[in-house]
Structure formats: structure tokens, C-alpha cells
C-alpha positions as a printed Julia matrix, in Angstrom:
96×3 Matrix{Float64}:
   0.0    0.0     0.0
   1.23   3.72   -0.82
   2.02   6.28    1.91
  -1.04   8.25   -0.64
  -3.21   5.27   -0.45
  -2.68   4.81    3.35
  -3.22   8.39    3.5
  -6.45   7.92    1.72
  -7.53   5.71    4.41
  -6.79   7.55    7.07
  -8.87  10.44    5.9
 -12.26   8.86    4.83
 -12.39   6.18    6.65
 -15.1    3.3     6.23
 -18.57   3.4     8.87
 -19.05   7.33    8.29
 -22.82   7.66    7.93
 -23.99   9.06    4.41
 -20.28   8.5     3.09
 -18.93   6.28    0.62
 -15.42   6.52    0.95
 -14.48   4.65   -2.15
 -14.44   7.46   -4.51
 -13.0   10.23   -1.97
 -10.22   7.55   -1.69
  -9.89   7.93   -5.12
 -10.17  10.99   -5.92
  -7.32  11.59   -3.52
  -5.15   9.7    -4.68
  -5.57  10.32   -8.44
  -4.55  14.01   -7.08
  -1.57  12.92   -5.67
  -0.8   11.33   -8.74
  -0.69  13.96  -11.28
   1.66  16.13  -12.66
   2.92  19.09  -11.09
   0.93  22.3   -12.57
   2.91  24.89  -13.96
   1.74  27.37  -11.43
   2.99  24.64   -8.6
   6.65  24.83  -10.43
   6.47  28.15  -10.46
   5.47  28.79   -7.06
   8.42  26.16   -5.75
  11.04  27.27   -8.04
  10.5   31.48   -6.57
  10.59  29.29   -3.14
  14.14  27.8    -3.61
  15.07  30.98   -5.22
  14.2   32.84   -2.37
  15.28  30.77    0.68
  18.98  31.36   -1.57
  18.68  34.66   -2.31
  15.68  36.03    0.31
  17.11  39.72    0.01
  16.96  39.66   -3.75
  13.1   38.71   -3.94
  10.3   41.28   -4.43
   8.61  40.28   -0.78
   5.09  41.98   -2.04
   4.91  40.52   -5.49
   6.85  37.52   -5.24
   8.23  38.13   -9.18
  11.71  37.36   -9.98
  13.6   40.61   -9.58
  14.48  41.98  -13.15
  17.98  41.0   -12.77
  17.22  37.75  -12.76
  18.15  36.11  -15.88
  16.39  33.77  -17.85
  18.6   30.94  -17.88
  18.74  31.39  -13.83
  14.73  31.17  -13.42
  14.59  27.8   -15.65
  17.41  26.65  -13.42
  15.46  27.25  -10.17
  11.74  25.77  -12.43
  13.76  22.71  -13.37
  14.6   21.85   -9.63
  11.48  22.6    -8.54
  10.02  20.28  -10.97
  12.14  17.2   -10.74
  12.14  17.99   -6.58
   8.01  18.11   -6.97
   8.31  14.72   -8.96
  10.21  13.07   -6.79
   8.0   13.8    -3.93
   4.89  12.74   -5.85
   7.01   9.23   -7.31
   7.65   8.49   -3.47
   4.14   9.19   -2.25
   2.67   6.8    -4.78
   5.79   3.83   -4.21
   3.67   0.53   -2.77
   4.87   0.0     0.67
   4.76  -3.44    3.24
């Protein structure tokens, strides 16, 4: 069983009057299970960027400063992405 599925479980559990926890189980875990939206990435990658560089980030808007380059942002996206994967791909791995 996955740490999602167990998860699942826990949180709509069976003998809840007027509640059929089959498809709230799921539905959860087909959430867990998808990719990362690009709003997600984005919203990791300005994370990382800013618990490295907190001074540089606009605290109000949360954009990249315009100094930023390009190539630096896709860095930070690209971690967040394969870090967001990887926490997704060990969520779902079956577990005795």
C-alpha cells in the first residue's frame, strides 16, 4: 500500500454515515498522482530561489527581480520540478 493510499484511508475512513469513501479515496489519490501544474513549479522554483537569495526577492509581489536572468529562473523551475516529482514518485511507491 502507498504512503497516498494509506493516507487515503486515514482520511475517509469506512462506517461514516452518508459517506462512501471509495471514490474520496480515489479521488485523492488520483490528485496525488498527477503532474505538477505549472503554477505549482512556479510557485516552488520562486521558493528555492528565495530561501537562496531572500534579500533579492520582491517580498510583495513575489516576481523574480528583473535582474534575474532567464537561464537562472529555468534553473530554479527545473529543480522545482524534478524535486516536486520526486516527492509525488515516493508518495505513490507501494509500501509493506
Amino acid at each position: 500500500m502507498s504512503i497516498i493510499s494509506r493516507e487515503a484511508e486515514l482520511k475517509y475512513p469506512e462506517g461514516v454515515p452518508g459517506m462512501n469513501p471509495t471514490p474520496l479515496r480515489a479521488g485523492y489519490v488520483d490528485g496525488a498522482d498527477r503532474e505538477p501544474t505549472d503554477a505549482e513549479v512556479e510557485a516552488a522554483a520562486k521558493a528555492c530561489y528565495e530561501h537562496y537569495w531572500a534579500d533579492l526577492m520582491d517580498d510583495d509581489t513575489m516576481r523574480w527581480p528583473d535582474d534575474t536572468s532567464v537561464i537562472a529562473q529555468e534553473i530554479f523551475r527545473h529543480i522545482a520540478l524534478v524535486t516536486l516529482q520526486a516527492a509525488r514518485a515516493k508518495a505513490m511507491e507501494d509500501h509493506q
